[in-house]
N, C-alpha and C positions, 0 to 999 in steps of 0.2 A: 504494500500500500504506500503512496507517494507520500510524501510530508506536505502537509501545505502552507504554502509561504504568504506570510504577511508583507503586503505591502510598506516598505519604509515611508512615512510621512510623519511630519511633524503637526504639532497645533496651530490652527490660526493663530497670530499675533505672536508668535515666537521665533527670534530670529536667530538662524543658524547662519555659522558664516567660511566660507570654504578659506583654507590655508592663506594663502597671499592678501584676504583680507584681516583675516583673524590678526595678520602681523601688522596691519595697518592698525585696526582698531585697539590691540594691543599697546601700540605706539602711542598712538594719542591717549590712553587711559593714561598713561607712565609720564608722559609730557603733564597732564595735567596733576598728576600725585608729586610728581618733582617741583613742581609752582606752586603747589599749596606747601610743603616740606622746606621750600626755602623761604618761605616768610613767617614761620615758625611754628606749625601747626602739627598736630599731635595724630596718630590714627587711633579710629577706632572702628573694630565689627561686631556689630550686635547679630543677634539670632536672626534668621531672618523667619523665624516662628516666633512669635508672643502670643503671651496668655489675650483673647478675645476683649476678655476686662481693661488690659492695659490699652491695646490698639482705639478703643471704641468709647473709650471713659468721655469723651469730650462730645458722644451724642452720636444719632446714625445715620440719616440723608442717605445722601451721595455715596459715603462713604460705604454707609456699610450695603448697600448695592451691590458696589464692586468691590467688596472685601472677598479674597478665598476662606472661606472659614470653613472648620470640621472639627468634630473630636474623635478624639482617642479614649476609652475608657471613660472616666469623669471628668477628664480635661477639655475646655471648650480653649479651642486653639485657633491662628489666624496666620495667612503670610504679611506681613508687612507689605504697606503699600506708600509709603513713602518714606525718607531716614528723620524725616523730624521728630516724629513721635515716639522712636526707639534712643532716640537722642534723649528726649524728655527724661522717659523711661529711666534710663542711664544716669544723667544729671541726679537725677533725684534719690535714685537708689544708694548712687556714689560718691555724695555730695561732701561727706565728710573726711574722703580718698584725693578728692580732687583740690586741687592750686587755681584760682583765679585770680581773672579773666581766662578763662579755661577755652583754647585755642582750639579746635577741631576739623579734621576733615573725616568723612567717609564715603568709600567711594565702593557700590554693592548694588546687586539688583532687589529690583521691587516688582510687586503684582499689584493689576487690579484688572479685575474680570471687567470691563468695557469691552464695549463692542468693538470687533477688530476691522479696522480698516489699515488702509494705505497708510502708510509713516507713521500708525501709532500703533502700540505692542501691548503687551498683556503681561512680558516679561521683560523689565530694561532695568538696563545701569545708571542710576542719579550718582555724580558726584556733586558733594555736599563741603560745603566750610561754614564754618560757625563761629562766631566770637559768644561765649553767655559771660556775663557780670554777676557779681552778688550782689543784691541789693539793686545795684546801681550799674551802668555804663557807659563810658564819655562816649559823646557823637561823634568823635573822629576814629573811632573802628568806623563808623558807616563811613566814610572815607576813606580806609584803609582797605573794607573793600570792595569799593569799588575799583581802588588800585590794583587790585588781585582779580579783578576780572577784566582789565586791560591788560595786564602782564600776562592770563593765560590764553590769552587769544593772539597777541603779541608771539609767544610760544610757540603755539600751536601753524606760525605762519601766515595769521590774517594780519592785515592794517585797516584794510577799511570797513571798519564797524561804530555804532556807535552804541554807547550806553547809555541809555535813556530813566532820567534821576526825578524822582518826587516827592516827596513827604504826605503823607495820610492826614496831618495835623491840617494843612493847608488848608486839603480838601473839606475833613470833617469839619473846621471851624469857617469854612463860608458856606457849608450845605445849614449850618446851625442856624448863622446870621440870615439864611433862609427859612427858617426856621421850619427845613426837611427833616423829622422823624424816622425815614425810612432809608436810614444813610445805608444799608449795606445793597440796600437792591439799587441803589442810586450808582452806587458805585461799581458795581460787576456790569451794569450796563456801559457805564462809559468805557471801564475795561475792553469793553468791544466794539469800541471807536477806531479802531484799524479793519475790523473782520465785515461789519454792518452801515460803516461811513454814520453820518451826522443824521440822516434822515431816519436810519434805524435806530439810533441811540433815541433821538426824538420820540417815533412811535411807543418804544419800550418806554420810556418817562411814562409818556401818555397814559401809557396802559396801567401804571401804577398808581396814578392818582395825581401827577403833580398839575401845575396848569400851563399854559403857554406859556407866560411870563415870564414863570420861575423856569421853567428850559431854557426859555434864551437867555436868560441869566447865564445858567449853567454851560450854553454852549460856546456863549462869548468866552466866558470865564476859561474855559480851556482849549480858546484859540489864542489866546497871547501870543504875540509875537515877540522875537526881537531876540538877542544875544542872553547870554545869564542874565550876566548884570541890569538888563534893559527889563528882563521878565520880574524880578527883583524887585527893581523900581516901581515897576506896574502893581504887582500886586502889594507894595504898599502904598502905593498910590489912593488903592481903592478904599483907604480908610476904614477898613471893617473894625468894631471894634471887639474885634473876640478874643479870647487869649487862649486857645488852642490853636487860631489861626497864625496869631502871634508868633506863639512857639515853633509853629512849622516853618516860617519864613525865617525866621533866628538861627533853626538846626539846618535847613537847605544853605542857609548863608556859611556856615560854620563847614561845612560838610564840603563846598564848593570852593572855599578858599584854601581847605587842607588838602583835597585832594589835587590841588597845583604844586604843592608841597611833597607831593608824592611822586609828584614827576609825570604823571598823566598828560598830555598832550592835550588842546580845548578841541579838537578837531575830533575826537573818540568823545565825548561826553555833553551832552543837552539835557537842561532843564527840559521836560517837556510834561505838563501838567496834564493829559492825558492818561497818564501810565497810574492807574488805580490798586492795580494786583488784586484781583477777585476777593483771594482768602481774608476773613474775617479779622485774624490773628495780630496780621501788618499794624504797626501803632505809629511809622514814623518814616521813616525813608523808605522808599522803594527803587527796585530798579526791573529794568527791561533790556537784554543786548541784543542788536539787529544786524546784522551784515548788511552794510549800504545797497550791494550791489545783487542780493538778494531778498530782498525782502518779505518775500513769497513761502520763504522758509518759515517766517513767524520769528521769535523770543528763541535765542540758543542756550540766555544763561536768565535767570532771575531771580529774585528774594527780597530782601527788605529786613526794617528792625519791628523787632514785638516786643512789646512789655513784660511780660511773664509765661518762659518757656513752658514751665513745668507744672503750673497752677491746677493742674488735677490731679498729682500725683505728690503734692508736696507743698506745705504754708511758706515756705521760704520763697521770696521773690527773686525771679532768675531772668532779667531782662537780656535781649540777644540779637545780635545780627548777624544775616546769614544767606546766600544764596547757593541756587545747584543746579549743575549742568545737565539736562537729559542726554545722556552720550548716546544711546542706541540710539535714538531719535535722530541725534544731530549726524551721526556719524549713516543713518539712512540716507537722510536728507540731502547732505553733503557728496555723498556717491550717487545718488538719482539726478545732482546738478551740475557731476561731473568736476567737480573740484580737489577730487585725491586723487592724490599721484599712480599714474600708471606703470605700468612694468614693475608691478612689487614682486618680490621673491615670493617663490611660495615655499623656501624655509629661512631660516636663520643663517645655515653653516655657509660659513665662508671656504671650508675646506674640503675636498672630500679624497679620503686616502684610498687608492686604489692597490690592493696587491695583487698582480697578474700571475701572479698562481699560490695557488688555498698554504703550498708550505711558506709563502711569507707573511702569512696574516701575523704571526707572531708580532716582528719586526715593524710590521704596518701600526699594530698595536701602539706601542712604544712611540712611534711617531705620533699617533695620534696621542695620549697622553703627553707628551711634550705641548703639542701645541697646546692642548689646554689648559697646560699649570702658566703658560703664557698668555693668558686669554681669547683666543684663536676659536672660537665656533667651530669642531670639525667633528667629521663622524668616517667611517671604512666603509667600503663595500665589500660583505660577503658573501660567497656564494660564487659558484665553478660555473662561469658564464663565459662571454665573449666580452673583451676589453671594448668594443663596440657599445655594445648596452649601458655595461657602465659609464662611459662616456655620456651616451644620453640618457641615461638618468640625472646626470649631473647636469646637463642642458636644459633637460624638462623643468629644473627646479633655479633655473638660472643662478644654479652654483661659482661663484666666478674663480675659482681654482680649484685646481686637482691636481695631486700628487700621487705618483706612481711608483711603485717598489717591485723592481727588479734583482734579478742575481747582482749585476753591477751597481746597484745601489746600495744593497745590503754588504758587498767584499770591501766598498769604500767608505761607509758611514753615511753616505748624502741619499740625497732625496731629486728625484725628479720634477718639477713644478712648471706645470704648465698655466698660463693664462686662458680662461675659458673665452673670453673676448675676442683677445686679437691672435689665439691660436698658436703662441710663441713657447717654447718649453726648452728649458735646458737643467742642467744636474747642478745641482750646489749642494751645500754643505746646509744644514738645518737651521743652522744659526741665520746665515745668509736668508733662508727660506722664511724664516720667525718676522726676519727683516721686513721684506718684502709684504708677509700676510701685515703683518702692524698699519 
């Protein structure tokens, strides 16, 4: 009786990635874990299961829609679905373990059962950085990173993007001076003043209650024009007199001045009063990163400051700011628009030892441990084949050297080293050959 074979497929929204990119995406994970590592930032990996209680303490919407939840025996359990809240988690648990201003990044996949479509996943990689304070935190971490989100994109190869900067306070204290009630549906709408234009942001007002008035209030309001410092002027021009609105114009002034001090370039960063950030949480800066010359892509990097990280898991006040990259996202997006590098390898090894007949695998051996107490990526070819094949193996995997082990190799101590490139190979000496792979 035949066996019967299951088809290999994978799940919607789960993305699998064939060798030469896996090294690309690779790359950039490591690009950006060494940009947050060099501005001083700590890792951490949480579970990427938590108790149901922990994930959901904060209420269930949206959220818990697309939560994966199951249990085990009498544990009701959850995958995480994004790293803030195993952050919290964490904070809270470990509070008396930890040194602040408590510096973090993590960088891990997340689930949320949503519906799968095109560039959005069910399974992706957030990397995440966080500043949390005790008690308290100066506003120039919200400046600080901001600078950490110019540098990893600087990093990463791009120039032309901008990072687009707001404060909550702003906004909340002239929906006040409106005296709007329903500030958070006010604000997930304007949120979508890139995706719906002014006309839909309008209708959505409409439908919630407010009147015409008060929208064109609110539309003018976040058309401002002009440089920073011109938007600056305007909005205090406008004389409101609230003191959360206040405050928000004090911390964007603060926050704009330091990150000049950070070295940031004016050309990467706009006030743009638009940029609301849906989530409830935001108390104070926000931000949004666009690629200029893509814009079609959406938001690469975003986040903002909140007042209290941990406020359901713990009475102590943990105020925090923090943005995170969606990489699997960004890293789709970015190959559907054709902006990663092509001709990537589809291994690592820089070497590949050849021995043209099974009795010098020994000696093949030994070469290749050499190269790698030298740092040298390499690996052998085993196996009683045609010197032909292996060759193109080495080709398939656009290996750019091969070293070949002969009787006259092994009687003189050197090594044969050919260039996969330009096809050129002559006998050195190992040391010589070490030379060369460096």
């Amino acid at each position: 009786m035949s066996k019967e074979i299951v088809k290999p497929t994978t799940l919607p929204g789960f993305l699998e990635l064939l060798p030469e990119d896996q090294i690309l995406f690779n790359k950039i994970k490591d690009t950006i874990r060494q940009t947050y590592e060099k501005h001083g930032f700590i890792p951490i990996d949480t579970p990427l299961i938590e108790k149901s209680e922990v994930l959901l303490a904060k209420g269930g919407g949206e959220t818990e829609k697309q939560i994966y939840r199951f249990t085990k025996g009498d544990t009701d359990m959850s995958l995480r679905f994004d790293l803030t809240v195993p952050l919290a988690r964490f904070v809270a648990q470990h509070f008396q373990e930890l040194t602040f201003p408590y510096r973090r990044y993590h960088i891990g996949k997340v689930y949320r059962g949503e519906r799968s479509q095109r560039g959005r996943f069910r399974e992706f990689y957030q990397c995440d950085v966080d500043i949390i304070g005790n008690g308290k935190l100066s506003v120039i971490y919200d400046a600080e990173i901001l600078s950490i989100i110019y540098h990893t994109f600087i990093n990463l190869g791009f120039e032309d993007f901008t990072i687009r900067i707001n404060n909550r306070k702003i906004l909340n204290g002239f929906f006040d001076s409106l005296n709007i009630t329903n500030t958070a549906d006010v604000l997930r709408s304007i949120d979508k003043l890139q995706k719906i234009g002014a006309k839909g942001v309008s209708s959505e007002l409409i439908h919630i209650g407010l009147s015409t008035k008060v929208i064109d209030k609110i539309l003018n309001f976040i058309k401002i024009q002009g440089s920073g410092e011109e938007k600056l002027q305007a909005l205090i021009s406008l004389n409101i007199e609230n003191q959360t609105f206040k405050e928000g114009i004090e911390e964007i002034s603060t926050v704009i001045g330091y990150v000049k001090s950070f070295g940031v370039p004016e050309k990467n960063y706009i006030i743009d009063l638009t940029i609301a950030r849906g989530l409830d949480y935001y108390t104070g800066t926000v931000y949004e990163t666009f690629l200029d010359e893509y814009p079609e892509i959406g938001s690469v990097c975003s986040g903002g400051r909140y007042d209290n990280l941990a406020e359901y898991y713990t009475t102590q006040k943990l105020p925090g700011v923090g943005v995170s990259i969606g990489l699997t996202r960004l890293f789709y997006q970015l190959k559907e628009a054709g902006l990663l590098g092509k001709n990537t390898p589809s291994t690592l090894t820089k070497v590949l030892v050849i021995p043209m007949d099974e009795s010098f695998n020994e000696y093949s051996i030994k070469i290749a441990n050499s190269l790698r107490e030298n740092d040298i990526i390499s690996e052998v070819y085993f196996g009683n084949v045609k010197i032909g094949k292996k060759l193109n193996y080495a080709n398939k995997l656009n290996i750019p050297y091969t070293i070949l082990i002969g009787e006259e190799e092994i009687k003189n101590w050197k090594v044969s080293l050919k260039d996969m490139t330009t096809g050129s190979q002559e006998i050195v000496t190992l040391d010589n050959a070490i030379k060369t792979l460096k």
